[in-house]
N, C-alpha and C positions, 0 to 999 in steps of 0.2 A: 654529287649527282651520279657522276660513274659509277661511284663505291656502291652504292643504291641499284644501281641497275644489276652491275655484275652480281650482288646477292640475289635479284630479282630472275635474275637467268638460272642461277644456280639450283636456288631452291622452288623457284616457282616453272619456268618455262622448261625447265629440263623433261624428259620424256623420263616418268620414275617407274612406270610398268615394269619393268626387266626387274630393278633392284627388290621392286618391293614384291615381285614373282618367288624368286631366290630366297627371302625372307620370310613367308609368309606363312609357313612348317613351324616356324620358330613362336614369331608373337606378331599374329600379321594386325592385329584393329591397334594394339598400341601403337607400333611400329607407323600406320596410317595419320593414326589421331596426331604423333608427333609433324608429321608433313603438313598438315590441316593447322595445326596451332602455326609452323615458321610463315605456311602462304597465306594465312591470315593475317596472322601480324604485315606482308611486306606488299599486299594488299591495301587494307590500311592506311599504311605510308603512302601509297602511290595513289590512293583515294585523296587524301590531304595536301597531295602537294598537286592534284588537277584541280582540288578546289582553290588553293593560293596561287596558280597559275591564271584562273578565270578570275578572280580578284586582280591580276596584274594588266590583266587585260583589259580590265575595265579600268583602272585604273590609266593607263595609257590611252585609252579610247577619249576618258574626260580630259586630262591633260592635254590633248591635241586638239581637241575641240577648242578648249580655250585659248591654245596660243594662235590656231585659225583665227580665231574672233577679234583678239589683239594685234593680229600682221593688218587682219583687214583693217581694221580700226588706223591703226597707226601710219598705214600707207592713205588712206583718205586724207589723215590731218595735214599729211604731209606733203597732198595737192593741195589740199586749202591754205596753209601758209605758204606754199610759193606761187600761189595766187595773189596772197597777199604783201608779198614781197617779204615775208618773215621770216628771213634768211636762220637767223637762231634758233627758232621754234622750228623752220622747214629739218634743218639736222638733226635736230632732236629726237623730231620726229621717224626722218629716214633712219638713225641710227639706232629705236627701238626696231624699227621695222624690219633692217637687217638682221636683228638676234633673235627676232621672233620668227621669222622665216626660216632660219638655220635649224632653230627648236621646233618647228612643222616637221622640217627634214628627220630631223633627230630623232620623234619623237614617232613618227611613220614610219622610220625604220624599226623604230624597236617594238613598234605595234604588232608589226609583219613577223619577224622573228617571233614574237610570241605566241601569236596566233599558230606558225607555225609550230615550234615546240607544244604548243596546247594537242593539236590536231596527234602528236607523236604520245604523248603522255595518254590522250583519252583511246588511242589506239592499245597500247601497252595494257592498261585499264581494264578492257575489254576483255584484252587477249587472257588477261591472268581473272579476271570473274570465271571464265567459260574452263579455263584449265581444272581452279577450286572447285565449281560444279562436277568436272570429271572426275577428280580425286574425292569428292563426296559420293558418289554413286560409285565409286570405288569399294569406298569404305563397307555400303550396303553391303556391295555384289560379296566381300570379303565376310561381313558378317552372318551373313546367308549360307555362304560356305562354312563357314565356322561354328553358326547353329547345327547342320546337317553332320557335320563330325561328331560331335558332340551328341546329339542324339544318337546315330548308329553307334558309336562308343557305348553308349548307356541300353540299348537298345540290345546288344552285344551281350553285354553282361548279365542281362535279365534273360539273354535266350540261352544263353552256355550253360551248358546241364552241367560242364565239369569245375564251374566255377563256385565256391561257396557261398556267397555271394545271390548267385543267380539262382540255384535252389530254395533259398528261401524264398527270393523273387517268384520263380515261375510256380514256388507253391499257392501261392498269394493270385497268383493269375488263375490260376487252377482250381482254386474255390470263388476265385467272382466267375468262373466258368460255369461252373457247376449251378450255383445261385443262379446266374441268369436261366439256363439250362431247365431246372426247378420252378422260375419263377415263368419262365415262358408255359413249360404243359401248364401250370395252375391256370394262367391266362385263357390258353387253347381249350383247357379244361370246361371251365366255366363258361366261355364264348359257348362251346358247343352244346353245353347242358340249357343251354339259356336257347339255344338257337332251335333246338329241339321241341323245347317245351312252347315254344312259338310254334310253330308249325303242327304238334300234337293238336296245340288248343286252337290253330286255324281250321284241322283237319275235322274237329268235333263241332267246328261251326256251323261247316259246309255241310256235314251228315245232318246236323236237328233242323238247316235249313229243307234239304231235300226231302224229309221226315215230314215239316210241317207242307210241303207243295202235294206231297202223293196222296195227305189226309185229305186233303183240300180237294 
């Protein structure tokens, strides 16, 4: 359980911002993805062992219920035979009574202890969910960055006139320039030939109307 923890401090609880800052020039999402696989895996582990903790728990919980059941049991029988004068049976009985009352004690002790360590474990738990989520949104914030590099890198290349590279590129930009350029006046072109020719033939409506009012 120590050896488990101290890993769990190390690789999980630790504050990894600084290192993975330092690093992040180099190969920052692998570099992430690998912190993300160890706090997963030790995660995991601490997920499995609150769940075999609440199994112990309840485990202890029925066990104590039953030796309760058994002190009572055993301490009644144990007034009814020295009721009945049945000194044999009365021992017998007191001398289950006494083991089963020891194992009440016993058994509430180590109820309480668990429950306690349970409350520490699902604390830990918690603690390292909320860290992984930080180190996941990490990883984003890292990848984000690293798309944006990558783009003005590439971005870069296609605008640098002294690159050979980028000549070809900003030729290639320069006839979808041109084409849009082309294809806009065609557009403009015909919008207004069209927009003309509406208005002509609203203008020749308005004249043969006023034409037919003056005959009139």
């Amino acid at each position: 359980m120590t050896n488990l923890f101290t890993r769990i401090k190390n690789t999980v609880l630790a504050d990894l911002h600084e290192a993975l800052d330092q690093k992040e020039n180099k190969n920052p999402i692998a570099l992430l993805n690998q912190y993300l696989r160890e706090s997963e895996q030790e995660t995991e582990k601490v997920r499995k062992l609150v769940e075999r903790q609440y199994r112990l728990r309840d485990e202890f919980t029925k066990e104590l219920h039953q030796a309760s059941e058994m002190a009572a049991k055993r301490k009644y029988q144990a007034e009814v035979a020295a009721k009945a004068g049945e000194e044999e049976l009365y021992q017998f009985a007191q001398s289950e009574l006494q083991q089963y009352a020891a194992r009440v004690e016993r058994l509430s002790a180590s109820l309480e202890q668990t429950k306690g360590q349970l409350g520490e474990l699902e604390r830990k738990y918690e603690e390292m969910k909320h860290k992984l989520k930080d180190m996941q949104l990490r990883r984003m914030e890292l990848m984000g960055r690293e798309n944006v590099t990558r783009a003005n890198q590439r971005m870069n290349q296609v605008l640098d006139s002294n690159n050979t590279y980028s000549d070809k590129a900003f030729s290639r930009f320069k006839d979808i320039e041109n084409y849009l350029d082309g294809l806009e006046h065609k557009v403009n072109s015909s919008y207004y030939r069209s927009t003309i020719d509406a208005r002509v033939a609203e203008l020749e409506k308005n004249i043969k109307l006023e034409e037919s009012k003056s005959i009139s």
